[in-house]
N, C-alpha and C positions, 0 to 999 in steps of 0.2 A: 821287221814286223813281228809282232808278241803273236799268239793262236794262242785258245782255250776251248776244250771240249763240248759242245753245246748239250746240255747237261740233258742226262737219259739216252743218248747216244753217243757215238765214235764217230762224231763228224767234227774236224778242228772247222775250226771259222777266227779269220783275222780279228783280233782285239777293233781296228779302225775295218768299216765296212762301208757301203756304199748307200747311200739311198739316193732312187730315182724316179722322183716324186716331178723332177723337173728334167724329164728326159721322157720328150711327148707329151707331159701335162699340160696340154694346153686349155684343160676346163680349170685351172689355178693358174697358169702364168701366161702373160702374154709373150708374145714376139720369140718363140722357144725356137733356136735354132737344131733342127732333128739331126744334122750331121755331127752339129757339135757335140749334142747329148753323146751320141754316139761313141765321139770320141771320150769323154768323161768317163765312159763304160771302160773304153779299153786302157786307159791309161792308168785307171784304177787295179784292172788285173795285168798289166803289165810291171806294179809296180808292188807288188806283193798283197794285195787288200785282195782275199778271194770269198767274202760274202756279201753277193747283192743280192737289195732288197728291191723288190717292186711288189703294184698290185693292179686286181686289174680295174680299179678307180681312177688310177694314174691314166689321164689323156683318154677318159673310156675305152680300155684298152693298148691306145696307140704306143704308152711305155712297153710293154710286156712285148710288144711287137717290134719294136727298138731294139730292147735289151736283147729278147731271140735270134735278129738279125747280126750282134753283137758274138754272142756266146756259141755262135755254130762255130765262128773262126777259131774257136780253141777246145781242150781235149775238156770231157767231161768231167776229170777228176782234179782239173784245175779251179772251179770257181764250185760254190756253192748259193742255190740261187733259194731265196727265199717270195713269194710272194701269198696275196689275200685274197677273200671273197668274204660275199653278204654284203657289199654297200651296191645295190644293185643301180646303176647311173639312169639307166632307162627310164628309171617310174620314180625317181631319187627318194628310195625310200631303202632302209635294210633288212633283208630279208635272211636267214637262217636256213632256214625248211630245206630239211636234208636234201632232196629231189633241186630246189635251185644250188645250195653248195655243191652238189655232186656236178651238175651243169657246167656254174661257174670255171671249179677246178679242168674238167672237161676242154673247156675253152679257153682256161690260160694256159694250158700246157699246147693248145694248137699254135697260140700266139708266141709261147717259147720255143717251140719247134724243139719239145723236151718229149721224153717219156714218164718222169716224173720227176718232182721239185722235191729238194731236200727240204725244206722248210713250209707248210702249209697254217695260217694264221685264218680264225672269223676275223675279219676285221675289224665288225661292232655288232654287238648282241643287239639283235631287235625288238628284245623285250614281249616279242610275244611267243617266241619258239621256245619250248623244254631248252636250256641248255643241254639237258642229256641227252634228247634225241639230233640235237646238230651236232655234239662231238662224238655220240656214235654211228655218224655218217663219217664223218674225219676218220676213227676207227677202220672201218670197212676198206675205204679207201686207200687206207696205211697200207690195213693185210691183203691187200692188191696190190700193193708194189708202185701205186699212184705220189704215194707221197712217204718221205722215210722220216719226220717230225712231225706233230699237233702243237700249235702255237693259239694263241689269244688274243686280240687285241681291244685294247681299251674297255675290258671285263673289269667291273669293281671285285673288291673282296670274296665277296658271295658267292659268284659266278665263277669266279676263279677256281674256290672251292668246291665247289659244285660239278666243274667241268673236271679239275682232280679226282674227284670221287669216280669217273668214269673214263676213265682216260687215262694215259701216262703225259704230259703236258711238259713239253720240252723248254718253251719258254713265253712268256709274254712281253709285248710291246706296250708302253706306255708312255704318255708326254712326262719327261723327266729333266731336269736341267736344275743348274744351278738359281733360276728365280721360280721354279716350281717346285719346291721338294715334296708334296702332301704325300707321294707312296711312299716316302718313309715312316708314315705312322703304321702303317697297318701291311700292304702290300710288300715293301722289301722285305718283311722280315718273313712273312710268310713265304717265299720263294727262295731266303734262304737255307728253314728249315726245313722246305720241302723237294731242294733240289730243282727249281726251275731257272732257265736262265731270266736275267732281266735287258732286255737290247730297248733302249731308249730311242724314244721317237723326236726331236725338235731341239738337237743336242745345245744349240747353238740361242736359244728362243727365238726360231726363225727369224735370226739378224741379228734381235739383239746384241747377242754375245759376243758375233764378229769382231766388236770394237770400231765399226765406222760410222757410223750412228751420231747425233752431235741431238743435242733438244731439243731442234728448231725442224728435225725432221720430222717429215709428215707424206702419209702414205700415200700412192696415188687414189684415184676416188676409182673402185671396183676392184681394190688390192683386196684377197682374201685376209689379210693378215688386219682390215678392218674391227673384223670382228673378234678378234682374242683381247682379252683383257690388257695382256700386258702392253698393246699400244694404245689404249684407251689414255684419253688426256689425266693426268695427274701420274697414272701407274707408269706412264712412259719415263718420265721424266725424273722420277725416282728410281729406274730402271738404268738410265743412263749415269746417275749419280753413282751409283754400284760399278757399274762399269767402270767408270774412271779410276774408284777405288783398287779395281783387279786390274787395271794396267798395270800397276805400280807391283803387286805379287808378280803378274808376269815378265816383269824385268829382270826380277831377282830371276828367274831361269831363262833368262835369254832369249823370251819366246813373246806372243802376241797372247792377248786375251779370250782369243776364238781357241787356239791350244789349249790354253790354261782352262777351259771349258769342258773340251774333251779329257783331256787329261786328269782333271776332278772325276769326271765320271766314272772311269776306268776305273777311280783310285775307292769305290761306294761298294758295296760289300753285296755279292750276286747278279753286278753289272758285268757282263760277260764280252760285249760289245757295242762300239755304239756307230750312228749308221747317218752321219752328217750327208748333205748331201750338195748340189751345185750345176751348174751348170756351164762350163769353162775345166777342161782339164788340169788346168794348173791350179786350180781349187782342192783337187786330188793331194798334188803332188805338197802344198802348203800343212793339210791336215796328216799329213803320213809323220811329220815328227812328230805330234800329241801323242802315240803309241810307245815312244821309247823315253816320254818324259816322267822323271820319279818324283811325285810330290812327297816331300819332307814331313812328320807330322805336325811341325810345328809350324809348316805353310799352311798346311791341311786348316789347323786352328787359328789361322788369319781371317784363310777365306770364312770360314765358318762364321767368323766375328763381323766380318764385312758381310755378310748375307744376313746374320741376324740384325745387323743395326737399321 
């Protein structure tokens, strides 16, 4: 397993990371089995990946209370846990307002059975709070010893900037993959001038990338994954035409098209990690070679030709 500094601090975090989005999310997936999640936890830090992500969105809490039950069985300085707040499930509305973040964090660290989380993310700006005054709540909180990183999630440009100017800002989360590139026009480049990690959220375009996917699939009816474009009828299906395309790259290295996904990622200039996620340990154990695979540049400029066509 590769480790990279999570930039602004001295904390390594595995290149391949965890997310557990589907470990207790049962307000996004159905029929989640909690022991299994479980096991998907430990098999990930059994196996060298020591950055999980959760938040406490995931299963209105019920992840973070998983992952807690999880992470007591092993020492503190073996995993590094990242999770979020501001999407308040209760009122599904997102809230900022220092007083509820402070809360929030409050009560994910009850449900980690943590004293403090190395990684602390807004999850989504609510558009009505100062950005300044909800990352100088994150601040305070820091210099309490509550949390030892200030993270962003799903902040445009502006915000980003914004919450820089008051802050030291370790890294931000963003939907990043190879059929979304858009923070390459403006957001990668800015976190790589300013020293922010980039940890990608939906490595894989939840499913897509997989490669098991065929044209004729169709989502069940209350799959969240309804509503993202990329499975919208016409974008699907030239989604899968792409796909098929990057089989054929992932041959040349030996590997599946879910790798060759992660593995692009890694290879993007400020992606520092990226945080696939599953629900079955051997999902773990399949994504852990994309971390020791070396894209070539002139694979590099296939896929790029295959993306832009």
């Amino acid at each position: 397993m590769k480790f990279s500094t999570l930039k602004k601090t001295d904390i390594q975090i595995s290149s391949l990371g965890l997310g557990t989005n589907a470990v207790g999310g049962h307000n996004l997936y159905d029929n989640l089995n909690e022991e299994q999640g479980k096991e998907l936890v430990r098999a990930a830090l059994e196996h060298g990946i020591n950055f999980v992500d959760t938040a406490d969105a995931y299963g209105k809490g019920r992840s973070e209370e998983l992952v807690g039950e999880v992470l007591k069985e092993y020492d503190r300085n073996q995993y590094v846990i990242a999770t979020k707040g501001g999407s308040d499930w209760r009122t599904g509305t997102r809230n900022n307002d220092p007083t509820y973040l402070r809360n929030a964090l409050e009560d994910s660290l009850r449900r980690l059975q943590l004293d403090y989380v190395d990684l602390y993310y807004i999850h989504w700006p609510d558009e009505k709070t100062p950005v300044k005054e909800a990352i100088a709540e994150l601040s305070r909180m820091k210099e309490e010893g509550k949390i030892k990183a200030i993270g962003v999630s799903n902040f445009s440009l502006e915000q980003l900037k914004e919450a820089s100017a008051h802050a030291e800002i370790s890294a931000i989360q963003l939907e990043y993959h190879m059929l979304d590139r858009k923070i390459e026009d403006d957001i990668l480049p800015y976190c790589v001038q300013n020293d922010i990690s980039i940890v990608p959220y939906g490595p894989l375009a939840f499913g897509i990338l997989g490669g098991r996917y065929t044209k004729d699939f169709k989502l069940e009816e209350g799959d969240w994954r309804n509503r993202v474009p990329l499975f919208q009828e016409g974008n699907f299906e030239k989604n899968i035409e792409i796909v098929e395309q990057l089989k054929k790259v992932a041959d040349k290295k030996g590997t599946d098209v879910s790798n060759l996904a992660l593995a692009w990622l890694l290879a993007q200039p400020g992606v520092d990690a990226v945080i696939p996620g599953g629900k079955k340990p051997e999902q773990v154990l399949s994504n852990i070679e994309a971390s020791e695979i070396e894209l070539e540049a002139e694979l590099l400029e296939e896929i790029d030709q295959i993306l832009a066509g």
